[in-house]
N, C-alpha and C positions, 0 to 999 in steps of 0.2 A: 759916292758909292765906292765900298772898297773893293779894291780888286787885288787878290792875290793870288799865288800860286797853290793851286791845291793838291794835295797827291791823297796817295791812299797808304794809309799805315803799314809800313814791313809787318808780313806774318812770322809771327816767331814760331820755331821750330818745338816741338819739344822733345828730346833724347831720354826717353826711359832707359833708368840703369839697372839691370836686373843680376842682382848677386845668388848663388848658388850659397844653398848654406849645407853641408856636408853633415849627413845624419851621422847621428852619434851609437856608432855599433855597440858599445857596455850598453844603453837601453836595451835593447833589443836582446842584449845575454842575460841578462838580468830579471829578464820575463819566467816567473816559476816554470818549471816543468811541469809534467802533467805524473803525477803520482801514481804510478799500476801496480795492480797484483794479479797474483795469478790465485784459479780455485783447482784443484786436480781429488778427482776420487777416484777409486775400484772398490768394487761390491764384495769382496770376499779377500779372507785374508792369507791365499795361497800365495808359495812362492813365483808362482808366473803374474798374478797379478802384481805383488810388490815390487818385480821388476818393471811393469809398465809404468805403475807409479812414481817410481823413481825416474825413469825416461821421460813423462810426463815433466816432471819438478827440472830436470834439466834442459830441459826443451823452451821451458816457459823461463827459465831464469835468463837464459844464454837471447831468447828473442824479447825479451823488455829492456837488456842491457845494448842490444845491441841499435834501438833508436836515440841518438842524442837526442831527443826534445823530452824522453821519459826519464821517469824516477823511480830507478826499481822500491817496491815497495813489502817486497815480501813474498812468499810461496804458501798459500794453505790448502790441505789435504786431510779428505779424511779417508783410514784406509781400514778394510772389510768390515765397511756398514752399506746397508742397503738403501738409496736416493729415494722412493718413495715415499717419504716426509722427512720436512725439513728437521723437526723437532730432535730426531736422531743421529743427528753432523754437528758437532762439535765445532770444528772449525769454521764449516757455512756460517754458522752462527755467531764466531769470532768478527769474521771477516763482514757479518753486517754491522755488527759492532762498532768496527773499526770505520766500517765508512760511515756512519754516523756519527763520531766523534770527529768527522775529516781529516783523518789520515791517509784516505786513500781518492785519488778520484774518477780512475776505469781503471774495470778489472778484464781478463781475458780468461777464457775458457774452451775447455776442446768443443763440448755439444750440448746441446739443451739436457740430453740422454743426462751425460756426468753430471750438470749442474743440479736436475731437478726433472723427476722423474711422474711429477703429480701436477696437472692444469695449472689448477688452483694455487699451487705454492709458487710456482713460474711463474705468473700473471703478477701473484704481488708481491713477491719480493722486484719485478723488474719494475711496479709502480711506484712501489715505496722507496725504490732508489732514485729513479726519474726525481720524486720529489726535493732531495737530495741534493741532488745533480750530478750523480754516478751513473755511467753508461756501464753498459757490458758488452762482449764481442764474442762473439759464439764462432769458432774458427771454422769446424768443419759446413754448419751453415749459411755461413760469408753474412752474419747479421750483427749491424749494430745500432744498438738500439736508443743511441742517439739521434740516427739520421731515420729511422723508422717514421711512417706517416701514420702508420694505422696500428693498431694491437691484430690485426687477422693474421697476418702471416705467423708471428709467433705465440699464435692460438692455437693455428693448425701444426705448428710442430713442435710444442709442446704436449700438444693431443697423439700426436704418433709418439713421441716419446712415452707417453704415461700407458700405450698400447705395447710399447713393447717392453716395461715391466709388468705387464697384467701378462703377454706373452710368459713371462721368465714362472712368472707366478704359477699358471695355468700350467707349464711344466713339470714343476711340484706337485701339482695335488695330482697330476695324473702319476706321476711315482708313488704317490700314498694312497691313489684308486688302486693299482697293482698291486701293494701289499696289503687291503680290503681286498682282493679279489684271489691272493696266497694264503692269507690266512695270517701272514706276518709281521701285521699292523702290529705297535704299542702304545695301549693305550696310553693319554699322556699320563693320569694320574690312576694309582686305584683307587675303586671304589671301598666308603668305608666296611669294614670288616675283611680287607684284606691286604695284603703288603705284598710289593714287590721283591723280587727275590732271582738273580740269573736271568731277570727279564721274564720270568713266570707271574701270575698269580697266584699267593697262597693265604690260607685260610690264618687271619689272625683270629685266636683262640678268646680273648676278652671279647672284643669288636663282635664277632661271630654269635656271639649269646645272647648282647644285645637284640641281634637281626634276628632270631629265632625271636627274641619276645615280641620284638615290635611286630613280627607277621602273626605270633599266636594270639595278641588282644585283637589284632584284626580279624583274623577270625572267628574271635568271641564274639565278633559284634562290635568294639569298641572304635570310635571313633580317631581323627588322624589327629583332631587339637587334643582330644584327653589320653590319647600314648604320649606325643610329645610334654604333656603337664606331668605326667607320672616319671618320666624320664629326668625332666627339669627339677621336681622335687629329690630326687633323689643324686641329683648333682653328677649323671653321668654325663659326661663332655661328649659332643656331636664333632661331627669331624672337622664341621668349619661354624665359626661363630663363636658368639658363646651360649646360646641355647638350642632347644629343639624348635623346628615350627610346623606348622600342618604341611607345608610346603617339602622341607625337611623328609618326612615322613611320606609323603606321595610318593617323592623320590627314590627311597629304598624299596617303596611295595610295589613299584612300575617297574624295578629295575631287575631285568631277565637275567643279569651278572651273577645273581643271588643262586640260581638253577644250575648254573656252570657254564653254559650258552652265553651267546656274546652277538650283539648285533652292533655291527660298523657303521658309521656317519649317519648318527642319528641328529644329528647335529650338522651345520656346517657353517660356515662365515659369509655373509654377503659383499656384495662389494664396497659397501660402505664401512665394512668389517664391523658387524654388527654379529653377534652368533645370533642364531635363528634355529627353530627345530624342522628337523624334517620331514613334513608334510606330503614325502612325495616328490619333491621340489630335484632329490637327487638319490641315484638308486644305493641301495642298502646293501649291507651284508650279512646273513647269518648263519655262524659257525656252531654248532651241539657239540656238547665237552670241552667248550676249552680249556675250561680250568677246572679243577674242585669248586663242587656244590656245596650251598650251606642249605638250601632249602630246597624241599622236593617241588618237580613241575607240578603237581597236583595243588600243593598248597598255594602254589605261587599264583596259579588258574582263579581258584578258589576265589583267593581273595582279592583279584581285580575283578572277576565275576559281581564280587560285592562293591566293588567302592562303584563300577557300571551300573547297578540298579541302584545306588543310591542316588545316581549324579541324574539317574533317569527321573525319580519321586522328586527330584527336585525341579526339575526341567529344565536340566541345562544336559544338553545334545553332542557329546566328544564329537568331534573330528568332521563335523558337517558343516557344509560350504552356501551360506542362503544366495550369498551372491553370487549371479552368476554371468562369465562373461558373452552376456547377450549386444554391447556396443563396442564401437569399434576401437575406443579408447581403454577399456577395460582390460585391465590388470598390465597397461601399457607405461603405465603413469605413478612416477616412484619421488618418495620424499626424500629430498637431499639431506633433512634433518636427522630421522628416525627410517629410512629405509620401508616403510609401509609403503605399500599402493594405495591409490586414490578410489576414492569413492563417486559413482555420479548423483549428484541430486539436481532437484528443479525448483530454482530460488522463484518465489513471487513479491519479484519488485516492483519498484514504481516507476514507469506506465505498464510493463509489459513483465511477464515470468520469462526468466531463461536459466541455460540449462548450465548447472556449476560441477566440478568435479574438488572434491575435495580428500583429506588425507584421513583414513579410516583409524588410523590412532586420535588425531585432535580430536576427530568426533566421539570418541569414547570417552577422553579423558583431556579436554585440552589444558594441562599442567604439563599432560606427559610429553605433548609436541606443544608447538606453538605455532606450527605454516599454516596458514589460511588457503580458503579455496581460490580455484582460478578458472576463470569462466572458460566454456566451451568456444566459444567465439574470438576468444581471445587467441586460442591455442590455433584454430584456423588461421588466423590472421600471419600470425608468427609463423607457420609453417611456408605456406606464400611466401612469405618473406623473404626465408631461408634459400629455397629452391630461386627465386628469383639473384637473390647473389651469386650462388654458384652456377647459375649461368654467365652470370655478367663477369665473374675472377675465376670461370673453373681454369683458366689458364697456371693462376696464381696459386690455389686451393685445393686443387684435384690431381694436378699432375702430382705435384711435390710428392703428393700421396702415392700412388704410384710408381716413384722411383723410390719411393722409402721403403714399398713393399717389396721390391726387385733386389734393393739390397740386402734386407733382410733376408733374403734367404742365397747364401754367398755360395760358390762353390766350395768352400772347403767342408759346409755342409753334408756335399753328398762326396765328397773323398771320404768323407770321416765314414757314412752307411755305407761304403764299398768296404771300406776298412774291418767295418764289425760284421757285416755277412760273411767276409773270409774268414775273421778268425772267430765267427762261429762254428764255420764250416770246420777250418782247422778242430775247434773244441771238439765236433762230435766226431772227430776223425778219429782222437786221441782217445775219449771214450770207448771208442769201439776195440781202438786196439789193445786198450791196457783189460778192457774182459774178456778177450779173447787168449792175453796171458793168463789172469787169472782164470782162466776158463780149463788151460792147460795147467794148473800149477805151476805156472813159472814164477809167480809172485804169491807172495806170502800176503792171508788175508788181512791182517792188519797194517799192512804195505797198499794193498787193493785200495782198503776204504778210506785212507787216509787222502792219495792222493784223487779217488773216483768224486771225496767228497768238496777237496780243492777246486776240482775241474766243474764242478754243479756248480759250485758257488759262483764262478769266471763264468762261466753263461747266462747265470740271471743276473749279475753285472750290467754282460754284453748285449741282453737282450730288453734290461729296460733302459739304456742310452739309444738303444737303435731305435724303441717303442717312441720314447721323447722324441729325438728326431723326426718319425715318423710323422708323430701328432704335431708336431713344430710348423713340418714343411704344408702337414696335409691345411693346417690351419691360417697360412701365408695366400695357399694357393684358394680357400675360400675367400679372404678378403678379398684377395685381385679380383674373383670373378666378379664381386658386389660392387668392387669400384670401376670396374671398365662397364659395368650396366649405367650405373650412375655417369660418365663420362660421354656415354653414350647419350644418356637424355641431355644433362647439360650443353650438350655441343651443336644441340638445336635452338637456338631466340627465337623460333618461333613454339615452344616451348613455355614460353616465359607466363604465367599462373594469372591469372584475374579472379578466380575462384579455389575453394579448399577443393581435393581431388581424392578421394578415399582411397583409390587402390594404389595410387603415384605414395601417398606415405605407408598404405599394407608394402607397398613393393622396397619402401626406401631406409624407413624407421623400425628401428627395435626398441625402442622406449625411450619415454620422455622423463626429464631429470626435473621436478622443481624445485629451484632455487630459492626463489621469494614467489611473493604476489604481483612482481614485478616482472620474474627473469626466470626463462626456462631453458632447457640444454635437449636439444633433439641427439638421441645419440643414433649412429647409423649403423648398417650391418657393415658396411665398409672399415667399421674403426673408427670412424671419423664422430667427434663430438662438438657440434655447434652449439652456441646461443645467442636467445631472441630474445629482445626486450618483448610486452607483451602490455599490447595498447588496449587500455580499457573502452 
């Protein structure tokens, strides 16, 4: 038997050798930079704005120069055009352009305000970029919409933004409600058979003969298609087209301008800027003599007296309303396409009839719209909906609001109405005194009227900038109230909807927007405009 020595095998060690390998910095320099530009507007082409705009353009050069990782890429501006569509910026339109072809890959901007002043253009141009892979950085909102989770947040301040160009707006038509309510409205265009002149109306002498005939066959009896055929045969040009039409022709014999009388905003724009006539919808003006007559009130009486009883033998009914709003939805409910209200009707489907609201143009002529209806049940649902989020984000949703409304109305605001009370005050102080010379003959009367008529004019100046302000602030301080009522219910979860509730939307909703058969936009008295998908 063998016998030997046995041992047990040395453990061999093992020494890892671990070498450092020293990263190679030109990689790392050599990484592109990140390509920006900048977008800068002002809404008007004074010299206080083009000076912002210029500070704007060096603001933004001197901070995209000043990251090493960026690449300056450019400054574009468009300067006094109005943000309210994109269509009208020049250079917005460049600079999508440009990041399309990828020459650029974020851009910076002051505020959603400057960029885009309309939901809908905001929404997609920031989608269409997303696609892209172009962020944007909205400075004064601290958003970038790269690292964005959700589209809400710049829903909601896109939606105060496009509130306070319909503010800017709404300031306008009340300076051209004040000169409807002076007298010193101009028309845009004249009507035919007459020409502008020093900003008057006057009687063009062809044109004028015309209008005399076409009210005297009306009178005869003769109808609106066979004036317009006898006009056409005879090759007299109408003022716009190139023929006459019965339409044509309603128009001059409806039209009071004919008399000398003048009735203001018979017409107006809606907000989808659609003209629309006025129905009532917005109050009227009517001024006797404005101008030269070409046709007496009698004639004029006369013959809509007749074309009234014809339209009656006919049986079609001027200016009566069959609809009427007996539900709680009615006349609430507006086509995003054509601007009409919806209609309610009661579908009988299968298993069950339920109740549909649809848009009262499709149903007369659907060529002329194409929206389809959207069920009652639906719009419940979505409403729910609504109110249940702004419970669960009024932190995110409502405050914002809020402080946008706080700002909006700044103090310099009310320095500026201290400003114009005084030198109101001042005006009629100066009034007083300079008739009180002229009163003594110490001023010569064509000295009096020149400067008495100076000093008029510096008041109705002063007094429709104080008006606007007025209407400005008064109309800040109605949204606040509608939003602290709203901030008030949302700030309850116990609150939170299981059922549709009629007076929570009479208390919250001013009408509903639809979009498709899909998507509707609850807009609020607050300013505020949501939308809800809308689950069948």
């Amino acid at each position: 038997m063998f016998r030997g020595n046995m041992s047990h095998p040395k453990e061999v060690k093992i020494v890892r050798k671990v070498t450092k390998i020293v990263g190679n910095n030109a990689l790392i320099t050599m990484q592109p930079k990140l390509r920006v530009a900048a977008y800068c507007r002002v809404s008007t082409d004074s010299d206080e704005q083009l000076v912002s705009l210029e500070a704007q353009r060096t603001h933004y050069e001197a901070y995209i120069k000043a990251n090493p990782n960026w690449e300056f890429s450019g400054i574009y501006y468009d300067e006094g055009i109005s943000g309210t569509k994109k269509e009208k910026r020049t250079e917005l339109l460049r600079l999508l352009a440009d990041c399309e072809n990828k020459r650029i890959d974020f851009i910076v901007t002051k505020s959603i305000s400057r960029f885009a002043r309309n939901t809908t253009d905001c929404l997609e141009i920031v989608r269409r970029l997303n696609e892209i892979g172009v962020s944007i950085y909205f400075e004064k909102e601290n958003i970038n919409t790269q690292s964005m989770d959700s589209e809400l947040m710049l829903t909601i301040l896109s939606s105060l933004a496009e509130n306070e160009s319909v503010s800017i707006s709404q300031n306008n038509k009340w300076s051209i409600k004040r000169k409807f309510q002076n007298g010193t409205y101009k028309l845009s265009s004249p009507p035919y058979g007459y020409d502008y002149a020093d900003g008057q109306l006057h009687v063009n002498a062809e044109q004028a003969e015309v209008v005399r005939r076409i009210f005297s066959e009306a009178l005869s009896g003769s109808g609106t298609k066979k004036i317009a055929n006898g006009l056409n045969a005879e090759g007299i040009p109408p003022q716009r087209g190139e023929l006459w039409t019965s339409t044509s022709i309603r128009g001059i014999l409806g039209n009071e301008k004919y008399t000398g009388d003048a009735i203001f905003q018979k017409t107006y724009t809606d907000k989808y800027f659609n003209k629309r006539y006025n129905n009532g919808e917005k109050d009227q003006y009517y001024i006797q003599n404005h101008h030269e007559a070409i046709i007496s009130r009698e004639d004029f009486e006369a013959v809509n007296e007749a074309l009234l009883q014809r339209a009656k033998e006919k049986g079609i009914e001027i200016g009566t309303a069959k609809y009427q709003n007996r539900y709680l939805f009615s006349s609430r409910i507006k086509c995003s396409e054509c601007g009409n209200t919806f209609k309610r009707r009661v579908h009988h489907g299968v298993p069950n009839k339920y109740i549909a609201w649809c848009c009262s143009k499709h149903l007369n002529d659907i060529s002329a719209c194409s929206m389809k209806f959207i069920r009652e049940d639906s719009i419940h649902q979505a409403f729910i909906t609504m109110i249940n989020k702004l419970i669960f984000g009024r932190k995110w949703v409502v405050k914002p609001i809020i402080d946008s409304l706080k700002a909006a109305s700044p103090a310099d605001n009310r320095r500026r109405l201290k400003e114009l009370e005084a030198k109101l005050e001042e005006n009629a102080e100066r009034r007083c005194a300079l008739s009180n010379l002229a009163g003594k003959q110490y001023l010569d009367s064509a000295v009096f009227s020149s400067w008495q008529k100076e000093l008029i004019n510096d008041a109705v100046k002063l007094k429709d900038e104080r008006d606007n302000l007025i209407h400005f602030e008064q109309d800040v301080m109605t949204k606040m109230s509608e939003v602290a009522k709203l901030m008030r219910y949302v700030s309850k979860p116990e609150n939170e909807l299981d059922s549709f509730n009629e007076e929570l939307f009479k208390t919250f909703v001013e009408e509903i927007d639809v979009i498709s058969q899909t998507e509707i936009a609850f807009k609020l008295k607050c300013g505020l405009t949501l939308k809800e998908r809308l689950v069948r």
